[in-house]
mmCIF file of the N, C-alpha and C atoms, coordinates in Angstrom:
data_MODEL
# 
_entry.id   MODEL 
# 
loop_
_atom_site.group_PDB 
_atom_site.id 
_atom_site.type_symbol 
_atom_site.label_atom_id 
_atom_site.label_alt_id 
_atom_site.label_comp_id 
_atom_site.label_asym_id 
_atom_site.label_entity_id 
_atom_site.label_seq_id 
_atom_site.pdbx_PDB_ins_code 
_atom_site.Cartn_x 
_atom_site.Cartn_y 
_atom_site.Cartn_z 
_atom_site.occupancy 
_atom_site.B_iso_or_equiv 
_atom_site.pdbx_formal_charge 
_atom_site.auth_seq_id 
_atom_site.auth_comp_id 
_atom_site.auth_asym_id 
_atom_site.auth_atom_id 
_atom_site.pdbx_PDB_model_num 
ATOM 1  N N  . UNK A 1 1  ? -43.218 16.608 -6.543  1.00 0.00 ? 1  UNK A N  1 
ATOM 2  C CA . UNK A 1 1  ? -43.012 15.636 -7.616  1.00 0.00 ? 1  UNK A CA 1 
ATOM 3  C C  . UNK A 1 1  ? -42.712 14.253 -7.014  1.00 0.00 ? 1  UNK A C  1 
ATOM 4  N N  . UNK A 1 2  ? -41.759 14.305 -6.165  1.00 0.00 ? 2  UNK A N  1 
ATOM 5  C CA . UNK A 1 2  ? -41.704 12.835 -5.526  1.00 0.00 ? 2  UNK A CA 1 
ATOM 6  C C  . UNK A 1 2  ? -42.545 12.431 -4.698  1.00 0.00 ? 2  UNK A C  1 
ATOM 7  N N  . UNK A 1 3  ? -43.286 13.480 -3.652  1.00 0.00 ? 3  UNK A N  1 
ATOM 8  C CA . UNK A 1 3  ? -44.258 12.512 -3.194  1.00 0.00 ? 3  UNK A CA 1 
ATOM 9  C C  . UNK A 1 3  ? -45.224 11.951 -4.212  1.00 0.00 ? 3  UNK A C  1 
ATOM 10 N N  . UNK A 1 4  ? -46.078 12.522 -5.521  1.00 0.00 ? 4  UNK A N  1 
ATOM 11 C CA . UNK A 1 4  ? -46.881 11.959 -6.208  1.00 0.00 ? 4  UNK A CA 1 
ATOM 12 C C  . UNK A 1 4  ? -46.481 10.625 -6.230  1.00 0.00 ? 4  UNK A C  1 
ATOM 13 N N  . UNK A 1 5  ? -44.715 10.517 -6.877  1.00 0.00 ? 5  UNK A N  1 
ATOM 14 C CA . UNK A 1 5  ? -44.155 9.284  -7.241  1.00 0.00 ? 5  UNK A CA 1 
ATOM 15 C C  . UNK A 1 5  ? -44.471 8.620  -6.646  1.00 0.00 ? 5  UNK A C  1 
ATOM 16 N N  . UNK A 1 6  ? -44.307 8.618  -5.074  1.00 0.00 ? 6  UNK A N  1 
ATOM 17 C CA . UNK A 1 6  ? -44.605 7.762  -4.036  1.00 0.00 ? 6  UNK A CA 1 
ATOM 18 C C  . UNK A 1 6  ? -45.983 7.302  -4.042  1.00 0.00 ? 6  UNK A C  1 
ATOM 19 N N  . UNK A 1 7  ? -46.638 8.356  -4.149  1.00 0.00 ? 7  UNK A N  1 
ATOM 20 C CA . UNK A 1 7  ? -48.167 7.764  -4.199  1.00 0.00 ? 7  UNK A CA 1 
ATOM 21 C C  . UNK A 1 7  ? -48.751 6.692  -5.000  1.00 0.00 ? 7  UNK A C  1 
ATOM 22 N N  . UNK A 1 8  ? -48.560 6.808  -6.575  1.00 0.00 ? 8  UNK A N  1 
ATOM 23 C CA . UNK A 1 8  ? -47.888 6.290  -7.269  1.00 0.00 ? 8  UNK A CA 1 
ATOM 24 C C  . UNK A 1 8  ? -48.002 4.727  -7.583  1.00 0.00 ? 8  UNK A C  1 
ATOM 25 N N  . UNK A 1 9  ? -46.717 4.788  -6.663  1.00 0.00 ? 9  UNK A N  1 
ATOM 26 C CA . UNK A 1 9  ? -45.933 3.457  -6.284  1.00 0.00 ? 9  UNK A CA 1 
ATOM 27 C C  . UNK A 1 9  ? -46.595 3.116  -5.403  1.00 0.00 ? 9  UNK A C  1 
ATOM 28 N N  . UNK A 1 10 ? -47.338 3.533  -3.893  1.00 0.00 ? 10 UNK A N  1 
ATOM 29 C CA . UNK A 1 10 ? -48.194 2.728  -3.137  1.00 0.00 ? 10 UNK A CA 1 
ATOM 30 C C  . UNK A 1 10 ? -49.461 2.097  -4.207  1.00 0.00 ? 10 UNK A C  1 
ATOM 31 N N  . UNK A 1 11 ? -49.687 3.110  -4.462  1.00 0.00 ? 11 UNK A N  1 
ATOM 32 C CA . UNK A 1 11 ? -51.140 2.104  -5.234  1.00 0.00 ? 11 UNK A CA 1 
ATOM 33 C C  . UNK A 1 11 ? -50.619 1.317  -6.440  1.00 0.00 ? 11 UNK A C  1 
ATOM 34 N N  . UNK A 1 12 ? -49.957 1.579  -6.880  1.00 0.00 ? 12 UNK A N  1 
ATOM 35 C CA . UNK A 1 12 ? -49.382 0.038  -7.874  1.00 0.00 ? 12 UNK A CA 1 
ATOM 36 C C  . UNK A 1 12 ? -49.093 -0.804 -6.625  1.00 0.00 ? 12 UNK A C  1 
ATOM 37 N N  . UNK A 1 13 ? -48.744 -0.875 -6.067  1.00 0.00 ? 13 UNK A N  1 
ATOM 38 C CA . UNK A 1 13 ? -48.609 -1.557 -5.581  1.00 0.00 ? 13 UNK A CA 1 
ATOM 39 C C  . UNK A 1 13 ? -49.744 -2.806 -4.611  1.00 0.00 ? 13 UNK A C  1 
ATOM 40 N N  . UNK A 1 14 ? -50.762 -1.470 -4.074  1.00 0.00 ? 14 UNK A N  1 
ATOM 41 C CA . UNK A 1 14 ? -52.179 -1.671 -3.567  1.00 0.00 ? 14 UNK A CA 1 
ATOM 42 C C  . UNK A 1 14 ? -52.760 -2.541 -5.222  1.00 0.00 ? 14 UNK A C  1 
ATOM 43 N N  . UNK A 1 15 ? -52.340 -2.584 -6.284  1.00 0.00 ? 15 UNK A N  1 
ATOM 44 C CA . UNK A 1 15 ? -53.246 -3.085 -7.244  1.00 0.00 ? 15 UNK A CA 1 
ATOM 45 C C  . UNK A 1 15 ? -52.580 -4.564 -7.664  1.00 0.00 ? 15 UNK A C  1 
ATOM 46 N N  . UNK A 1 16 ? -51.156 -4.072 -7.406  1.00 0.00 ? 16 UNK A N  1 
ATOM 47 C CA . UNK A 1 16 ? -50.578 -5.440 -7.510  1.00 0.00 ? 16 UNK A CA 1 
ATOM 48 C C  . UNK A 1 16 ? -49.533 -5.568 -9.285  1.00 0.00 ? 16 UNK A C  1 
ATOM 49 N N  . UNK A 1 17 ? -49.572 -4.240 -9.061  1.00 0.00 ? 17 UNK A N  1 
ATOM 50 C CA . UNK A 1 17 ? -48.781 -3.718 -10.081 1.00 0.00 ? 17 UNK A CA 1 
ATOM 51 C C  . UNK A 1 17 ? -47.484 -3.917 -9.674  1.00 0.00 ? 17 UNK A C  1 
ATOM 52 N N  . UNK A 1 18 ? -46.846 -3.597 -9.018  1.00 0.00 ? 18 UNK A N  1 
ATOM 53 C CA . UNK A 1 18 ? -45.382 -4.249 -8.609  1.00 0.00 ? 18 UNK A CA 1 
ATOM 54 C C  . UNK A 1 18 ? -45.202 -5.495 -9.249  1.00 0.00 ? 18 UNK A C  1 
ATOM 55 N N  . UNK A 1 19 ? -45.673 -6.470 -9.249  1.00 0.00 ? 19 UNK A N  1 
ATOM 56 C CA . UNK A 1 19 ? -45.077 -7.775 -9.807  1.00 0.00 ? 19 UNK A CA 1 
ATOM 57 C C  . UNK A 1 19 ? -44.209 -7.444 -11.379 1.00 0.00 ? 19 UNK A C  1 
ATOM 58 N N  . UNK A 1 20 ? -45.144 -6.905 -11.958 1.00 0.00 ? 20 UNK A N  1 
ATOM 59 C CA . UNK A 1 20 ? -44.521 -5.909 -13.210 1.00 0.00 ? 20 UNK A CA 1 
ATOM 60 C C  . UNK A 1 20 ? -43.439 -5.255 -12.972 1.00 0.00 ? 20 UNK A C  1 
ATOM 61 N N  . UNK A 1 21 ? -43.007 -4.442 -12.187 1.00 0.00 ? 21 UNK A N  1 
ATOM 62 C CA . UNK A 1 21 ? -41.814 -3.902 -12.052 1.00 0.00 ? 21 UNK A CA 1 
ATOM 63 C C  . UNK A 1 21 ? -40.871 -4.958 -11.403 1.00 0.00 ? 21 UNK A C  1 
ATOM 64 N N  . UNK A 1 22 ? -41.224 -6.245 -11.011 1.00 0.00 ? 22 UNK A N  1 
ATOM 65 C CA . UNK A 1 22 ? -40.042 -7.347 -10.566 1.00 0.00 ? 22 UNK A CA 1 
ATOM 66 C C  . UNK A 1 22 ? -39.469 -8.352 -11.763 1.00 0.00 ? 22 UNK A C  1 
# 
């Protein structure tokens, strides 16, 4: 379950989805 999370969270992140979670 948490690694998915992690996965996840790399590719939001790879998309640039993080800014959203700031």
């Amino acid at each position: 379950m948490f690694e998915q999370y992690e996965v996840l969270t790399k590719k939001n992140m790879d998309m640039g989805i993080a800014d959203n979670i700031s």
